[in-house]
Short mmCIF file of the C-alpha atoms (twelve columns), coordinates in Angstrom:
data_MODEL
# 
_entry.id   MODEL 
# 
loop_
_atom_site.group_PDB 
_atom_site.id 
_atom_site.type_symbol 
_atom_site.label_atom_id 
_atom_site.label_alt_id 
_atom_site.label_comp_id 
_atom_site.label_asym_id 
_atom_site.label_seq_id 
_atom_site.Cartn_x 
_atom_site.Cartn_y 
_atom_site.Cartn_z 
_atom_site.pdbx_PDB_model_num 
ATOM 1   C CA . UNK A 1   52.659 194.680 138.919 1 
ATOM 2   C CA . UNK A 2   55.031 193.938 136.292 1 
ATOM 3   C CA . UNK A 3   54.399 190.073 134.918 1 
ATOM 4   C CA . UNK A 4   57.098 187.646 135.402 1 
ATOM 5   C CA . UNK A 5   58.952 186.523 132.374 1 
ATOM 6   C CA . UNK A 6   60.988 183.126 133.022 1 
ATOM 7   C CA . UNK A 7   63.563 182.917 129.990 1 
ATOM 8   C CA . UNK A 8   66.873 180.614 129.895 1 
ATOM 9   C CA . UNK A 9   70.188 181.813 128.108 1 
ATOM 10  C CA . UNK A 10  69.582 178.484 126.467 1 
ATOM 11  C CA . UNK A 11  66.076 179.858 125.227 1 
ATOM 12  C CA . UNK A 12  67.137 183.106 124.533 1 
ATOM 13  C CA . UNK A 13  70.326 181.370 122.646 1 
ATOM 14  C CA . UNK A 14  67.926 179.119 120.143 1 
ATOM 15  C CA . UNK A 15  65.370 182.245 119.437 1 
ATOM 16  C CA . UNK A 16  68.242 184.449 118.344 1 
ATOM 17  C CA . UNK A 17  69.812 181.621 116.540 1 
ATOM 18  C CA . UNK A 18  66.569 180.865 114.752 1 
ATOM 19  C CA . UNK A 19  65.326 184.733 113.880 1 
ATOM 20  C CA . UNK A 20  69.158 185.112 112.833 1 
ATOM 21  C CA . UNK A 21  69.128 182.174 110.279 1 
ATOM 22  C CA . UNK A 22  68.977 183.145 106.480 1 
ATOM 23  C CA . UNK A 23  68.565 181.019 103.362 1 
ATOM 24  C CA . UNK A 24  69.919 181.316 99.805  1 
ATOM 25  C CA . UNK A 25  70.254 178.179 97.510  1 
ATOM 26  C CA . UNK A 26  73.870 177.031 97.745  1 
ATOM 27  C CA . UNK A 27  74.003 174.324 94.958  1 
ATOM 28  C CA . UNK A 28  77.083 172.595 96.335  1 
ATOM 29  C CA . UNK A 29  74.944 171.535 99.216  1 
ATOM 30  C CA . UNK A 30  72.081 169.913 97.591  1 
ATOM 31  C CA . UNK A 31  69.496 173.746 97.733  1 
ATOM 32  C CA . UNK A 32  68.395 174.238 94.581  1 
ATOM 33  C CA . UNK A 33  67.056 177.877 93.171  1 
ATOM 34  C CA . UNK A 34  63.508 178.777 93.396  1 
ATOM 35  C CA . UNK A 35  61.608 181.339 92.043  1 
ATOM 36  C CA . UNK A 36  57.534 181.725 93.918  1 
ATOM 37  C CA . UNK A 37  55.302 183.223 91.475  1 
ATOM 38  C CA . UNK A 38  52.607 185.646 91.182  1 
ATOM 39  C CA . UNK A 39  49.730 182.236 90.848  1 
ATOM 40  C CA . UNK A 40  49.408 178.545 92.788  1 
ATOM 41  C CA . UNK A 41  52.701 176.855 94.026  1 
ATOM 42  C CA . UNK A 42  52.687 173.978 96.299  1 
ATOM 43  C CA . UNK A 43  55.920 173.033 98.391  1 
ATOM 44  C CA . UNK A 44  56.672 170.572 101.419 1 
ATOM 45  C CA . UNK A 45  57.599 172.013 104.890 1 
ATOM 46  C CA . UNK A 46  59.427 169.758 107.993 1 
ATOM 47  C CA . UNK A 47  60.288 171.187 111.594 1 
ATOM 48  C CA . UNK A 48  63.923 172.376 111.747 1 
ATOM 49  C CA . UNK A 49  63.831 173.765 115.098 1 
ATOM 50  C CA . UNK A 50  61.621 175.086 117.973 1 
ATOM 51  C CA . UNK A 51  62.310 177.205 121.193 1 
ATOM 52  C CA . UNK A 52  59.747 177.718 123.589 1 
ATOM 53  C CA . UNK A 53  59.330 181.015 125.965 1 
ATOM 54  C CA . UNK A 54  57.346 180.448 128.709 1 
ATOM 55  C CA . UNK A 55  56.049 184.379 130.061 1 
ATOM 56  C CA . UNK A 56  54.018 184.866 133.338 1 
ATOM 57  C CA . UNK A 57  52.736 181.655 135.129 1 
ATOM 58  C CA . UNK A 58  54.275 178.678 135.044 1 
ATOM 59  C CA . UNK A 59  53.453 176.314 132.416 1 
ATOM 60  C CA . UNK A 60  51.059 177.228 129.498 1 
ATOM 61  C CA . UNK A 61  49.465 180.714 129.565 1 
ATOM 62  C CA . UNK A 62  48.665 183.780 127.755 1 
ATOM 63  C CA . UNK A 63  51.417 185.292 126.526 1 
ATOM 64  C CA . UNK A 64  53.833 182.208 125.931 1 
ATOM 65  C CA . UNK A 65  55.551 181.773 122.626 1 
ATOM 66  C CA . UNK A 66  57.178 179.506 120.177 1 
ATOM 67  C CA . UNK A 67  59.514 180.647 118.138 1 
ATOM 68  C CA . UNK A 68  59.724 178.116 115.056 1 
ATOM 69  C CA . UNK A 69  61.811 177.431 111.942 1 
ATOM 70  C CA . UNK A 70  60.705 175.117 109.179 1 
ATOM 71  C CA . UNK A 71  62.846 173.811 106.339 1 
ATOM 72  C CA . UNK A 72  60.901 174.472 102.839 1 
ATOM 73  C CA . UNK A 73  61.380 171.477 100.051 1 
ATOM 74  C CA . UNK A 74  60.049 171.012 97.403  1 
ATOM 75  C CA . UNK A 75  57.983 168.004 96.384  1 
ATOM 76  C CA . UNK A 76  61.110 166.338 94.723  1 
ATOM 77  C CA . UNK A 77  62.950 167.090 97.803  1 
ATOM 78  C CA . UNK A 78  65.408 169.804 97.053  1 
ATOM 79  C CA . UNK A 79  65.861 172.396 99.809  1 
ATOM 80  C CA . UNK A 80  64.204 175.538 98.690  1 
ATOM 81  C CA . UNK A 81  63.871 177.701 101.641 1 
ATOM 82  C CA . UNK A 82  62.849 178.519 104.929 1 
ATOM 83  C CA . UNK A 83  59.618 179.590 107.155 1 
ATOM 84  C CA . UNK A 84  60.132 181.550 110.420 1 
ATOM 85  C CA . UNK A 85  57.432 181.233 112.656 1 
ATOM 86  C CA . UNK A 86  56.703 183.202 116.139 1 
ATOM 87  C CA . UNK A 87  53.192 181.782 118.018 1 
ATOM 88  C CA . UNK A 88  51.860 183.282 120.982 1 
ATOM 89  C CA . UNK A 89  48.973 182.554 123.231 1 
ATOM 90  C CA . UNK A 90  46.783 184.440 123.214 1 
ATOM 91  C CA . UNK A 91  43.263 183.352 124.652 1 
ATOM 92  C CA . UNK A 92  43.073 180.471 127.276 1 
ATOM 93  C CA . UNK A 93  39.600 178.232 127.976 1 
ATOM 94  C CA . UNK A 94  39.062 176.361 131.355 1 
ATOM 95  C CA . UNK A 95  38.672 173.188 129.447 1 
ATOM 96  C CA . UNK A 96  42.857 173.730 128.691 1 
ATOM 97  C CA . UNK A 97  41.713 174.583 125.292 1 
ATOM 98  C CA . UNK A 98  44.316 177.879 124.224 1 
ATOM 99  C CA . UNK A 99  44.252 179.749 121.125 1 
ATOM 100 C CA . UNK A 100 47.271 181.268 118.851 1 
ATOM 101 C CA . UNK A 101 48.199 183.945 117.179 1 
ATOM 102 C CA . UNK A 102 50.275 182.753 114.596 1 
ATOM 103 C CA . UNK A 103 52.818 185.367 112.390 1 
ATOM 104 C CA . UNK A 104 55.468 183.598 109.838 1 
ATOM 105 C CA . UNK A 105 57.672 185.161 107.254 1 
ATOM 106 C CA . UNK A 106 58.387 182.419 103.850 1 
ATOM 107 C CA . UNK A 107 61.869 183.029 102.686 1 
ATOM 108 C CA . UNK A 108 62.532 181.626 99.314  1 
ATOM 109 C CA . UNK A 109 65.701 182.401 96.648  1 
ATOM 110 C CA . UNK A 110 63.504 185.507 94.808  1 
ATOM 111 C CA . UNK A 111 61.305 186.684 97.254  1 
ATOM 112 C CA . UNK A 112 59.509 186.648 100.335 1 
ATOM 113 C CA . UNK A 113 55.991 185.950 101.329 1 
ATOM 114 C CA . UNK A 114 54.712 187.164 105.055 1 
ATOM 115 C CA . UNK A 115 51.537 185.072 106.581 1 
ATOM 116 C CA . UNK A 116 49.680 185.269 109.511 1 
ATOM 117 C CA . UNK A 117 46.771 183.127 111.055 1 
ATOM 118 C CA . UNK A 118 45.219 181.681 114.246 1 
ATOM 119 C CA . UNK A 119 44.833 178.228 115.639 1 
ATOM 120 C CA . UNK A 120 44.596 176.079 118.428 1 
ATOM 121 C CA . UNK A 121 47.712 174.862 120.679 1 
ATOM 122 C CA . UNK A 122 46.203 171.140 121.362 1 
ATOM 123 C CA . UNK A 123 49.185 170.451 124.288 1 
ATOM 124 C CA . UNK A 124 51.480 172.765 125.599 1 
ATOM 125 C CA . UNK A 125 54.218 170.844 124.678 1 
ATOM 126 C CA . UNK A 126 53.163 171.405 120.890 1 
ATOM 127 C CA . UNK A 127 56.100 171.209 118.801 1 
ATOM 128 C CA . UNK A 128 54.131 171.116 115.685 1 
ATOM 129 C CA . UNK A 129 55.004 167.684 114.266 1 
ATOM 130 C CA . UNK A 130 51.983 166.291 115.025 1 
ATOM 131 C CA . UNK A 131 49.005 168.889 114.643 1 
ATOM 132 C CA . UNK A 132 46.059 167.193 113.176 1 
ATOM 133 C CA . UNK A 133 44.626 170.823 112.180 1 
ATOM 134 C CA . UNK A 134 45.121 171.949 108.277 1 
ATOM 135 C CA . UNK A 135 45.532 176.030 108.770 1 
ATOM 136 C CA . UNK A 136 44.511 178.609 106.166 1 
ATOM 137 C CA . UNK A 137 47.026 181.736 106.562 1 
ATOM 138 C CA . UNK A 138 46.390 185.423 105.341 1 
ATOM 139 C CA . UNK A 139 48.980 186.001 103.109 1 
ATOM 140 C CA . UNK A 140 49.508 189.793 103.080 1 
ATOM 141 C CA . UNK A 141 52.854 191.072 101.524 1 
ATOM 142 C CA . UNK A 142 55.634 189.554 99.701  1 
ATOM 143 C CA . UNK A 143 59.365 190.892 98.285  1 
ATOM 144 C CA . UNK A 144 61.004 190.217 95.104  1 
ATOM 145 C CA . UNK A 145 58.996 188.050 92.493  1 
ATOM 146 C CA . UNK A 146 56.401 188.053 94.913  1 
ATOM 147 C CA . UNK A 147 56.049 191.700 95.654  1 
ATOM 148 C CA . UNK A 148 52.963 192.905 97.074  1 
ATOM 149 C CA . UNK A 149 51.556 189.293 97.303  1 
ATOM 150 C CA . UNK A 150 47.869 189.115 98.701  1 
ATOM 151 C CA . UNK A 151 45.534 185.969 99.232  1 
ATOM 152 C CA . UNK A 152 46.426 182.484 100.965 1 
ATOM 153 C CA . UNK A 153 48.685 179.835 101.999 1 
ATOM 154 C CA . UNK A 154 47.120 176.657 103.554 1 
ATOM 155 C CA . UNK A 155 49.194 174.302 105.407 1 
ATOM 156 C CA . UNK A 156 47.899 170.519 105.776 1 
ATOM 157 C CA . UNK A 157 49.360 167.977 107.766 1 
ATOM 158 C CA . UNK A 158 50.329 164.625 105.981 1 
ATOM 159 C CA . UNK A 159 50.479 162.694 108.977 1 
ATOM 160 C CA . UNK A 160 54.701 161.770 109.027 1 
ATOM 161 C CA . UNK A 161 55.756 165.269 110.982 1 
ATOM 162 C CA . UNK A 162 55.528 166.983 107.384 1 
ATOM 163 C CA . UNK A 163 53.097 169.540 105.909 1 
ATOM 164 C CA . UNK A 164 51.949 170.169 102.397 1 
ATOM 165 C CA . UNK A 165 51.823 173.675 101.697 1 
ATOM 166 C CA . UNK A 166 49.738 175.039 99.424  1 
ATOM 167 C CA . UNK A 167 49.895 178.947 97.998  1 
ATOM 168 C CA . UNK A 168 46.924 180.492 95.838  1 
ATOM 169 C CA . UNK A 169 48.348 184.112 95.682  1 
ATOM 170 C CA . UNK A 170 47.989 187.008 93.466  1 
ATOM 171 C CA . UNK A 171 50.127 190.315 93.250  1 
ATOM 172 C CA . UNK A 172 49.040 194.100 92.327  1 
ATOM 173 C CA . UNK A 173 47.758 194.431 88.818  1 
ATOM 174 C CA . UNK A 174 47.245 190.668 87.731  1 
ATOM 175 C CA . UNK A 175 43.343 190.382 88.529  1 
ATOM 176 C CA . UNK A 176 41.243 193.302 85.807  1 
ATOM 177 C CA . UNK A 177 38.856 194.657 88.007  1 
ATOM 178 C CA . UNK A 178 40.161 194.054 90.964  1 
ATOM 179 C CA . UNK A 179 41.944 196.580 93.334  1 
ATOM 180 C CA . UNK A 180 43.667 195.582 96.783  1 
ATOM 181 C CA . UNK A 181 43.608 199.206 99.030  1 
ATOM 182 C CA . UNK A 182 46.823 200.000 100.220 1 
ATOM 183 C CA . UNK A 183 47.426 200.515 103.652 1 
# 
């Protein structure tokens, strides 16, 4: 049996508008440039938009998604960026406790960072603006002055619908001694 998929034009509409969105800093409207580097950066992130995809039974269950975007500032205010987030469910409790697998691409002026993690979807109706969980993400590739980027990002909320985020990341050739194995 194939499983049902219940998706609106509306949803399908917002995802594709979402994954479609790009960033580049367009001084005329406030963005300023920003170039991530190769060591620690810290930058603010706030909820632009969120579609949700509910797959298979109605309501919250394996398989459902949100597809997220995230405007990146940093912390004098200046729009730097984006995040694009997709979270699915992927193991459900009988308490209602679900857990997600969480995949996210950071788009900034000079390069790209890609991050994954888990976590916990607290309410099905999570739009998260109001997660009370800080999240430590894999960080395990990046593009431009980021290339190759390996280590973390850590996202914690500050309690006003805003995360800090945090990045302790290293590329290919900056640590003596120390050798990431290729793929």
């Amino acid at each position: 049996m194939t499983p049902k998929l219940t998706v609106s034009a509306a949803t399908v509409a917002a995802c594709l508008s979402i994954a479609a969105t790009t960033w580049s800093a367009d001084p005329a409207h406030g963005q300023q440039p920003f170039e991530p580097t190769c060591a620690p950066f810290a930058i603010e992130r706030h909820l632009d938009r969120i579609a949700f995809i509910d797959q298979g039974e109605e309501g919250v269950s394996v398989g459902d998604r949100r597809v997220l975007r995230f405007d990146l500032l940093s912390h004098d205010g200046a729009l730097i960026g984006s995040q694009q987030v997709k979270a699915t469910v992927v193991h459900g409790h009988m308490a209602g406790a679900y857990e997600m697998m969480i995949d996210g691409t950071v788009i900034l002026d000079d390069g790209m960072v890609r991050v994954s993690t888990v976590g916990p979807l607290r309410d099905p109706a999570d739009t998260s603006t109001a997660s009370a969980d800080t999240l430590q993400w894999a960080v395990d590739g990046g593009t431009g002055t980021v290339a190759g980027a390996f280590r973390t990002m850590t996202t914690s909320p500050r309690g006003d619908g805003a995360y800090d985020v945090g990045f302790e990341i290293s590329c290919p050739g900056q640590e003596p001694g120390f050798q990431r194995a290729d793929p």
